[in-house]
MITOR-661015 format. One record per residue (C-alpha): residue number from 1; residue in three letters; z, y, x. Coordinates in pm, whole numbers, plus 50000, padded with zeros to 5 digits. Last residue first. Layout:
<r num="NUM" residuo="Ala" up="Z" north="Y" east="X"/>
...
END
This chain:
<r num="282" residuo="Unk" up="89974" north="44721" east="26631"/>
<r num="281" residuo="Unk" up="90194" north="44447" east="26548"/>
<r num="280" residuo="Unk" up="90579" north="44533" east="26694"/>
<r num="279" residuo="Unk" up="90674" north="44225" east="26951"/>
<r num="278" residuo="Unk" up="91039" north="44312" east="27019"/>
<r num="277" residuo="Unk" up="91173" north="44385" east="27370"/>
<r num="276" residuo="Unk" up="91281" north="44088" east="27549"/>
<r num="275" residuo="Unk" up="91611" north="43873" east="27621"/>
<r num="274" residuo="Unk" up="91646" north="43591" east="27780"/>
<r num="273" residuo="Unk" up="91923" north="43295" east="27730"/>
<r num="272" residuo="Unk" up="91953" north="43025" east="28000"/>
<r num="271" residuo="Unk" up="91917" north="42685" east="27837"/>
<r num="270" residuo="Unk" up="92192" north="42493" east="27701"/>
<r num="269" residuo="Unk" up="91989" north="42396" east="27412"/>
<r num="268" residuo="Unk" up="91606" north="42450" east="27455"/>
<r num="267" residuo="Unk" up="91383" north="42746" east="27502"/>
<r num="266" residuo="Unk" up="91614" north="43009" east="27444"/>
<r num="265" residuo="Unk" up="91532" north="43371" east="27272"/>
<r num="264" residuo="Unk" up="91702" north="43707" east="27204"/>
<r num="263" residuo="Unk" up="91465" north="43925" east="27062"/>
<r num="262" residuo="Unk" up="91459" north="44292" east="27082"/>
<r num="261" residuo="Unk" up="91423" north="44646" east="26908"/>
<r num="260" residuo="Unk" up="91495" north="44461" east="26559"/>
<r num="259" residuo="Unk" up="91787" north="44714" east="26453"/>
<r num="258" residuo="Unk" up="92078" north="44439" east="26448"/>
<r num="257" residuo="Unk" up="91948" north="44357" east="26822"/>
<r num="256" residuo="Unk" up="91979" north="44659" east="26964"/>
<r num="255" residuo="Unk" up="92272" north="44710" east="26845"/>
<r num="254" residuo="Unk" up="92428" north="44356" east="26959"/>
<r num="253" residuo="Unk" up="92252" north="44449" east="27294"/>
<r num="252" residuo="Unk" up="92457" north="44769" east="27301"/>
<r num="251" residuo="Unk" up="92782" north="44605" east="27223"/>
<r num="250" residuo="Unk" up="92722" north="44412" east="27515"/>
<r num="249" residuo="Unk" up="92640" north="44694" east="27757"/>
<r num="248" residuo="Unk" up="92998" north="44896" east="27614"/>
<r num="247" residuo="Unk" up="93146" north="44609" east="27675"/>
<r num="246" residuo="Unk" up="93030" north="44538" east="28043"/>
<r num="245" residuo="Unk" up="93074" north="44927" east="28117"/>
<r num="244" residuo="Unk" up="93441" north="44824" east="28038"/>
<r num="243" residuo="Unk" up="93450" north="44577" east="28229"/>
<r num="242" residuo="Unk" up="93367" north="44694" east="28592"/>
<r num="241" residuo="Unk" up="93079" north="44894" east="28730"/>
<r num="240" residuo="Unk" up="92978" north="44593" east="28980"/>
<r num="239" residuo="Unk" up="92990" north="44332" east="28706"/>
<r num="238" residuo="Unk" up="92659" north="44490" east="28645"/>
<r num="237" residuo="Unk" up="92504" north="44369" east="28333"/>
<r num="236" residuo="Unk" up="92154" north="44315" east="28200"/>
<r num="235" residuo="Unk" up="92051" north="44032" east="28463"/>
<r num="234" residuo="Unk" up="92280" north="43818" east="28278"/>
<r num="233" residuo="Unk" up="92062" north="43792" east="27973"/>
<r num="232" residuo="Unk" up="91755" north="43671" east="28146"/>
<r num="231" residuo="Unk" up="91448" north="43941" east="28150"/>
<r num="230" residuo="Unk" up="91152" north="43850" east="27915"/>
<r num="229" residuo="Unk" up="90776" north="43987" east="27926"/>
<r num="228" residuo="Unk" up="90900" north="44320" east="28167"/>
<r num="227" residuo="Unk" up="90730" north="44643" east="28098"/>
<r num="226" residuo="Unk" up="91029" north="44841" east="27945"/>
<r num="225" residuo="Unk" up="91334" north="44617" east="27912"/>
<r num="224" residuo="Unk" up="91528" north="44783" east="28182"/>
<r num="223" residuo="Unk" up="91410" north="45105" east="27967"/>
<r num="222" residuo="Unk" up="91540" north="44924" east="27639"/>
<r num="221" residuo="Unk" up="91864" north="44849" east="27814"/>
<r num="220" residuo="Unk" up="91906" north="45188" east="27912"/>
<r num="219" residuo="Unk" up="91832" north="45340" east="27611"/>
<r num="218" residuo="Unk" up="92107" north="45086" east="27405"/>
<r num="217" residuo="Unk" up="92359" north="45187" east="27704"/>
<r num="216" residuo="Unk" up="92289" north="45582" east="27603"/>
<r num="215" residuo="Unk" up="92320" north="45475" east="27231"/>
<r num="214" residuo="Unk" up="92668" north="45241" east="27320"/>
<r num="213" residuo="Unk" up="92816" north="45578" east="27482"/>
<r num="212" residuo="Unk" up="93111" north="45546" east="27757"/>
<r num="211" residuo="Unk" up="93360" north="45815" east="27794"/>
<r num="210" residuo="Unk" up="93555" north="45748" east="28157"/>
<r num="209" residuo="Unk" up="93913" north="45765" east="28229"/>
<r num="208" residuo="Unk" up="93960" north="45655" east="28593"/>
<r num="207" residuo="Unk" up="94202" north="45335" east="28681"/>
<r num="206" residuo="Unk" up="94143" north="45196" east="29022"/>
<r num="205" residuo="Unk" up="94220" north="44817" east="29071"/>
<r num="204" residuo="Unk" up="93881" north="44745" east="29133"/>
<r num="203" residuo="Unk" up="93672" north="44384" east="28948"/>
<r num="202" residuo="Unk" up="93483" north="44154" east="29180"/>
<r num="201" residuo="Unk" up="93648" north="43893" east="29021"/>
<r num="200" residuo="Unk" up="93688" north="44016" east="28722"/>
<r num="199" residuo="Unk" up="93337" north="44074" east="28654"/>
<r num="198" residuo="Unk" up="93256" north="43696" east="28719"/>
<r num="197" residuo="Unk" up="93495" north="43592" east="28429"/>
<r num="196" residuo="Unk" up="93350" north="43851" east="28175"/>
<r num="195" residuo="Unk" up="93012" north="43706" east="28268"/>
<r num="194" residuo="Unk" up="93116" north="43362" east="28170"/>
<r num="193" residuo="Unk" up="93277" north="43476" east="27813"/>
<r num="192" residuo="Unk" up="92971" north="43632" east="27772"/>
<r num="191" residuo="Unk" up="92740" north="43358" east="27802"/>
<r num="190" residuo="Unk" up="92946" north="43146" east="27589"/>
<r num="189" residuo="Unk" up="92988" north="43384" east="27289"/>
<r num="188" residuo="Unk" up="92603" north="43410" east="27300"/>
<r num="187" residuo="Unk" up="92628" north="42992" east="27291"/>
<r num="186" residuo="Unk" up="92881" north="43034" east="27024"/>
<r num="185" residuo="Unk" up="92674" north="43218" east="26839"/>
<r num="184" residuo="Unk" up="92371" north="43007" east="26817"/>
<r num="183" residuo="Unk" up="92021" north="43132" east="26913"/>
<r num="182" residuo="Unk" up="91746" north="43085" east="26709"/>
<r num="181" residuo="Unk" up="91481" north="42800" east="26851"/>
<r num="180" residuo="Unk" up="91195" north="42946" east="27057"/>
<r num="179" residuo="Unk" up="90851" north="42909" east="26850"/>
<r num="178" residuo="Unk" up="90576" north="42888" east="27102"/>
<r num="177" residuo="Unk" up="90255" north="43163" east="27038"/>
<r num="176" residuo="Unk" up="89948" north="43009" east="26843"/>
<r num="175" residuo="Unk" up="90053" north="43060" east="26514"/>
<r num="174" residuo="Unk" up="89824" north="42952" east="26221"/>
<r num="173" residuo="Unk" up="89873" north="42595" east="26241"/>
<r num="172" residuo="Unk" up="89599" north="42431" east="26046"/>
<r num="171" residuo="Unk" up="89658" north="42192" east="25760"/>
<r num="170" residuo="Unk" up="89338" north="42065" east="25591"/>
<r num="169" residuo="Unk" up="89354" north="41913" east="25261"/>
<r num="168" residuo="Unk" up="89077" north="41789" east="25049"/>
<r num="167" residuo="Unk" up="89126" north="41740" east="24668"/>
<r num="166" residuo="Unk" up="88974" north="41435" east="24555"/>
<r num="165" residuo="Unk" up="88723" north="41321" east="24313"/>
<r num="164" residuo="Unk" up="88579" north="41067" east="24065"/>
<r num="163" residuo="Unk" up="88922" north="40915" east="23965"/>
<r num="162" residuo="Unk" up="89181" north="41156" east="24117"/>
<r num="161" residuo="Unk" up="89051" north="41427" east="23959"/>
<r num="160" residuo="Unk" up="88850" north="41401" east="23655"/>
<r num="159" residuo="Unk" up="88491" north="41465" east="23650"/>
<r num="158" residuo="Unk" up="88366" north="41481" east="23322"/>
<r num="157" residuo="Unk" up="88237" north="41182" east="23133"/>
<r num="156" residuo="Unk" up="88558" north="41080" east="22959"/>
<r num="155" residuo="Unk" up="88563" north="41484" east="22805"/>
<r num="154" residuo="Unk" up="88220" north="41388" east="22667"/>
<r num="153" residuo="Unk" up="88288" north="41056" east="22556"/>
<r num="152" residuo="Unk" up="88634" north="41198" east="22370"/>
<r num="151" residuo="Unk" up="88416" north="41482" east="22179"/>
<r num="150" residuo="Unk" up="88202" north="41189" east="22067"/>
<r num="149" residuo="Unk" up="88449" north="40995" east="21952"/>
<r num="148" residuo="Unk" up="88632" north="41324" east="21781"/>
<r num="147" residuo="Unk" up="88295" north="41333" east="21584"/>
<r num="146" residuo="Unk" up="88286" north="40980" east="21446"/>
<r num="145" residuo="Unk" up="88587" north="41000" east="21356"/>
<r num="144" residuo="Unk" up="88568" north="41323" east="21120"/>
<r num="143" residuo="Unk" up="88176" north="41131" east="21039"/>
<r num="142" residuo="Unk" up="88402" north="40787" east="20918"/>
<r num="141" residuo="Unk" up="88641" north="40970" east="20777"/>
<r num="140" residuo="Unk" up="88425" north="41150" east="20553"/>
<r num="139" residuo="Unk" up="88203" north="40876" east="20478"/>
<r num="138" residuo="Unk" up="88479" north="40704" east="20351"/>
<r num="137" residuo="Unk" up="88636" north="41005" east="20069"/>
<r num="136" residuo="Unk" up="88275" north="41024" east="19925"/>
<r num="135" residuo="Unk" up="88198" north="40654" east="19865"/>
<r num="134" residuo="Unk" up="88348" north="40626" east="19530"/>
<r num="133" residuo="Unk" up="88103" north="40915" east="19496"/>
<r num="132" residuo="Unk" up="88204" north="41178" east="19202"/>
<r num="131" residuo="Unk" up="87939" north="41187" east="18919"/>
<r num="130" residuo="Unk" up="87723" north="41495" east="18951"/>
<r num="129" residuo="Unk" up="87826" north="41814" east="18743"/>
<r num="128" residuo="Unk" up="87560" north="42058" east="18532"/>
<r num="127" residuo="Unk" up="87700" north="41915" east="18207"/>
<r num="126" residuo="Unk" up="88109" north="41847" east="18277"/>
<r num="125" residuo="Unk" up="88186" north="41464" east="18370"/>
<r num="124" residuo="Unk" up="88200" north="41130" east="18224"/>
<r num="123" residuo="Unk" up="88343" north="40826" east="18471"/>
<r num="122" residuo="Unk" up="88064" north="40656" east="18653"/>
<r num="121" residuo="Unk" up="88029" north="40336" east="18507"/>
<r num="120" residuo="Unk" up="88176" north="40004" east="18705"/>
<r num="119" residuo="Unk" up="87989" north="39855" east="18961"/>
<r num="118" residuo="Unk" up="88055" north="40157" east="19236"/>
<r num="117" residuo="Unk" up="88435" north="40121" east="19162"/>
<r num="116" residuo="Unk" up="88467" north="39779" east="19240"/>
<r num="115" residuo="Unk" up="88270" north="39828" east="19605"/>
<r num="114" residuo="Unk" up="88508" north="40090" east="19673"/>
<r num="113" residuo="Unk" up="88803" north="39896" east="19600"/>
<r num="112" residuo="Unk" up="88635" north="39624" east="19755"/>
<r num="111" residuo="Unk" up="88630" north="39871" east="20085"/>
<r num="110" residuo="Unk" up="89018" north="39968" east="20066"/>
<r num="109" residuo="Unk" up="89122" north="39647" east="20048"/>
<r num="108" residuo="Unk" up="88906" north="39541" east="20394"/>
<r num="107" residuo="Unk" up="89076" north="39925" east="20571"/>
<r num="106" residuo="Unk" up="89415" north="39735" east="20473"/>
<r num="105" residuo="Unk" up="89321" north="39425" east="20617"/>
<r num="104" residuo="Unk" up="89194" north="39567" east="20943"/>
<r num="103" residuo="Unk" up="89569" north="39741" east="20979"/>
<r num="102" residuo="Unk" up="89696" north="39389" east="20916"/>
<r num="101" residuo="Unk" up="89436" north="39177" east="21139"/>
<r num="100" residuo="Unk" up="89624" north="39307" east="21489"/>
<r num="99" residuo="Unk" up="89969" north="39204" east="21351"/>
<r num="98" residuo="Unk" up="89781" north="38856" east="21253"/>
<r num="97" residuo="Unk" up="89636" north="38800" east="21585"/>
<r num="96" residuo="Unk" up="89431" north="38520" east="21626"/>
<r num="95" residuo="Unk" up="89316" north="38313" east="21316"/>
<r num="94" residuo="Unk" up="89284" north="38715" east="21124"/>
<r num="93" residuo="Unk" up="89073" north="38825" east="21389"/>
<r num="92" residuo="Unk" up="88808" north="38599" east="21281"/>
<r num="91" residuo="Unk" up="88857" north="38680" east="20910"/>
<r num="90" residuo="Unk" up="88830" north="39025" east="21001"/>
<r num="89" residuo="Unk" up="88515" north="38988" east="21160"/>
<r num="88" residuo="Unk" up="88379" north="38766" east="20846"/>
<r num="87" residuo="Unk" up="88528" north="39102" east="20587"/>
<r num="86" residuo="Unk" up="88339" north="39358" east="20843"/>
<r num="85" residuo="Unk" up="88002" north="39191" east="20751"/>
<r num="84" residuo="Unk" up="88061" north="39108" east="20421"/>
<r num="83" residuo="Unk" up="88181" north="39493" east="20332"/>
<r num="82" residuo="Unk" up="87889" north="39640" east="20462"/>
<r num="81" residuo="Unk" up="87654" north="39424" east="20280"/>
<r num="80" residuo="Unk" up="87778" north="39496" east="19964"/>
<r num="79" residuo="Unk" up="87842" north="39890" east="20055"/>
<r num="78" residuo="Unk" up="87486" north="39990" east="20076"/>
<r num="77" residuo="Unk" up="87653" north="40292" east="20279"/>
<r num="76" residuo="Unk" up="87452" north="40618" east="20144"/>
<r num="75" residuo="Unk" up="87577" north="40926" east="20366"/>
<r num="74" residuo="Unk" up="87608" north="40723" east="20636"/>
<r num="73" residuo="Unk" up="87238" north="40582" east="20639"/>
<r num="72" residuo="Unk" up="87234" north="40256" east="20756"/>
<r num="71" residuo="Unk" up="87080" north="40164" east="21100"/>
<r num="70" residuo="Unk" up="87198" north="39812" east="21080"/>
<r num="69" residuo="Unk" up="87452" north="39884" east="21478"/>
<r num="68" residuo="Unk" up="87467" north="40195" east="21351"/>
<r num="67" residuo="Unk" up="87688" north="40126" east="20994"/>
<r num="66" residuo="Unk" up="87833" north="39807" east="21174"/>
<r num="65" residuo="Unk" up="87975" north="40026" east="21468"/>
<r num="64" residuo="Unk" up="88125" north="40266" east="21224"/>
<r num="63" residuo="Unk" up="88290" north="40010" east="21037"/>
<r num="62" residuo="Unk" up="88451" north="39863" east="21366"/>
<r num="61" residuo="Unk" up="88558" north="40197" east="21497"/>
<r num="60" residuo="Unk" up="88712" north="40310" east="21158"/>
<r num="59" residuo="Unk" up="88896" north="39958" east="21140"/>
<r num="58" residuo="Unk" up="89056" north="40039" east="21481"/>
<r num="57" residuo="Unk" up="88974" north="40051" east="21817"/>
<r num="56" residuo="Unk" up="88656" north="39827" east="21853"/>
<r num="55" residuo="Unk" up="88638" north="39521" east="22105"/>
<r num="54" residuo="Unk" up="88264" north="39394" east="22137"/>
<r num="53" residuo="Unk" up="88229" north="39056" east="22311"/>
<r num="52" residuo="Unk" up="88538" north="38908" east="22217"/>
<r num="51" residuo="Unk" up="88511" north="38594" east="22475"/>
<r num="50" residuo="Unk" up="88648" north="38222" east="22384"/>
<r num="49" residuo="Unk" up="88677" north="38050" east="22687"/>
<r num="48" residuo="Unk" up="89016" north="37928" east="22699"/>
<r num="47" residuo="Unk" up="89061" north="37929" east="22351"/>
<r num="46" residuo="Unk" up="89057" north="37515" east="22321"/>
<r num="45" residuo="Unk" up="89271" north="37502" east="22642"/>
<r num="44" residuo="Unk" up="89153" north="37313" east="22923"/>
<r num="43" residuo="Unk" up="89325" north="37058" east="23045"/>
<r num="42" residuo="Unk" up="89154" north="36855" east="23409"/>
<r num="41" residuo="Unk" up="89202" north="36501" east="23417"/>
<r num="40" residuo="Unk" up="88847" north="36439" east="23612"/>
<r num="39" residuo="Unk" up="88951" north="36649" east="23878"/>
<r num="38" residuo="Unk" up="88654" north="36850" east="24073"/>
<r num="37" residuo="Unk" up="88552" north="36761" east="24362"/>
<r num="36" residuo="Unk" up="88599" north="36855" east="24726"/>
<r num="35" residuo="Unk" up="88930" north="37017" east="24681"/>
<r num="34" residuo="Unk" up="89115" north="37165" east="24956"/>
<r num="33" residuo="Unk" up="89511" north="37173" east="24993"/>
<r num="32" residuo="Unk" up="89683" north="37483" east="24967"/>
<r num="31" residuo="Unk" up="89873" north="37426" east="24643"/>
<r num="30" residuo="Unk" up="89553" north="37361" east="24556"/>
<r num="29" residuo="Unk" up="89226" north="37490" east="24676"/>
<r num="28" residuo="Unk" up="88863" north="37477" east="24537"/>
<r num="27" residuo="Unk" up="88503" north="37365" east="24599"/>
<r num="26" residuo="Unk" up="88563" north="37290" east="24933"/>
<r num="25" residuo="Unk" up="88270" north="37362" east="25196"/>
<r num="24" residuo="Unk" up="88209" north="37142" east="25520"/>
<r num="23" residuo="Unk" up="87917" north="36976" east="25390"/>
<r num="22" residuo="Unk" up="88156" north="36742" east="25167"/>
<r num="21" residuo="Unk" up="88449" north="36718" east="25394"/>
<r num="20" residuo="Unk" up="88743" north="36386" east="25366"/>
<r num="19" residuo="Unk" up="88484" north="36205" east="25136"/>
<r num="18" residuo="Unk" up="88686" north="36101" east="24795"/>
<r num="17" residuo="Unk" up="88713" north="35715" east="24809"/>
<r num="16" residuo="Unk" up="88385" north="35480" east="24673"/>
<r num="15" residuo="Unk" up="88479" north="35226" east="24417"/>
<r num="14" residuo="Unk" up="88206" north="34947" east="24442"/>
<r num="13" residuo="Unk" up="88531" north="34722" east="24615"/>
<r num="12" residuo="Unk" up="88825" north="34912" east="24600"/>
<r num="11" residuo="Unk" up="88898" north="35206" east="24863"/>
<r num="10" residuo="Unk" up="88552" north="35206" east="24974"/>
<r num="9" residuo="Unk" up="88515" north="35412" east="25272"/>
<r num="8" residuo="Unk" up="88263" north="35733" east="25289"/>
<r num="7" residuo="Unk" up="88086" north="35827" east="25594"/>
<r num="6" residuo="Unk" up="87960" north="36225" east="25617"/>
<r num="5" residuo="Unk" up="87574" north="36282" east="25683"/>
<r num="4" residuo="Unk" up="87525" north="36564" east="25838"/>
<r num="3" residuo="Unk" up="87339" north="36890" east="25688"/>
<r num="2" residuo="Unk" up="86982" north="36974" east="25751"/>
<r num="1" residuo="Unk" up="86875" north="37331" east="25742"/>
END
């Protein structure tokens, strides 16, 4: 694909000025502006692009990556060569972090002490008895490591949730029937107060003694409750038979009620109250 040519303008005579778009692509942006070439007067720190490529844990980590990385046998460390290997990584470390170096330092001691010990003559011991190992005390550290390393990879390698998996979560409503809000007291106290004011008006001025029972009123309602799906609240009393067969009804829904025999629902606020027998599961 051929790309257009793009004029460039001499600022100074032989000196050519940067080309407003080289094939339409910066190289870079500062500060928001595009750069078609990179600045001559560019710093780069000296460590800039140094790169660790191995980066070990500890001195245990960094031994035991020198024993496998020369195939040496761990139960017989040639420890000469050992030790000059890790001694030139610690003296890298050593230029660049000195707080890192320290614990390396301390494992570096330890391994000329080692090294010492192995040129001097075993010390004399009982007939039957093999010289102790100057060795012995390292290569148990280094398999004890070596095996909770392993034990770590394998636990690493499981699936973990949250990093190779997720929990799935499906919320599904399990009732299908319309939830009526719970109805307040003062709205009951409301709705009474109004059909207590519509029974006197239609009230008689004829006094009769008359026993009234709350369990016959509680059958009643249940029977005007009987095959009906809800029946409003008002339609319950008959302002007809005066107050005191008003009571006696009321108290009988607040019965009725108590025991669980029926529900006293509202769709909304303000609504008109129903009432309807009580949905017992077959």
């Amino acid at each position: 694909m051929a790309h257009s040519a793009t004029p460039v303008t001499l600022d100074e005579p032989g000196m050519p000025v940067m080309p407003a778009v080289v094939d339409q692509v910066a190289v870079a942006r500062l500060y928001g502006e595009p750069l078609f070439a990179m600045p001559q007067d560019l710093y780069i720190p000296p460590d800039a692009l140094e790169v660790f490529l191995e980066a070990f844990e500890g001195p245990l980590d960094l031994l035991l990556y020198l024993i496998r990385k020369q195939n040496f046998n761990i139960l017989d460390i040639p420890m000469a060569g050992l030790t000059r290997q890790y001694l030139s990584y610690v003296e890298e470390i050593r230029h660049r972090n000195l707080e890192l170096a320290a614990e390396y330092l301390l494992m570096a001691a330890m391994l000329i002490e080692i090294k010492s010990r192995m040129l001097l003559p075993p010390k004399p011991v009982a007939e039957g008895q093999e010289p102790e190992d100057p060795r012995a005390e390292l290569v148990r550290r280094l398999l004890e490591y070596e095996q909770m390393k392993l034990a770590a990879q394998r636990l690493n390698n499981l699936p973990q949730f949250g990093r190779d998996f997720l929990v799935a979560q499906v919320y599904i409503e399990q009732s299908l029937q319309p939830r009526f809000p719970d109805v307040q007291v003062s709205e009951l106290q409301q709705a009474w107060a109004a059909i207590l004011k519509r029974a006197k008006l239609v009230q008689h001025h004829k006094i009769t003694r008359e026993e009234l029972s709350v369990r016959e009123h509680m059958s009643q309602v249940l029977k005007q409750l009987q095959g009906q799906r809800f029946v409003e609240f008002e339609a319950l009393f008959d302002p007809l038979r005066g107050a005191p067969v008003l009571v006696v009804t009321f108290i009988a829904l607040l019965e009725l009620a108590k025991e669980t025999l029926i529900e006293i629902t509202q769709a909304e606020a303000f609504a008109p109250i129903y009432v309807r027998l009580a949905y017992t599961p077959s």
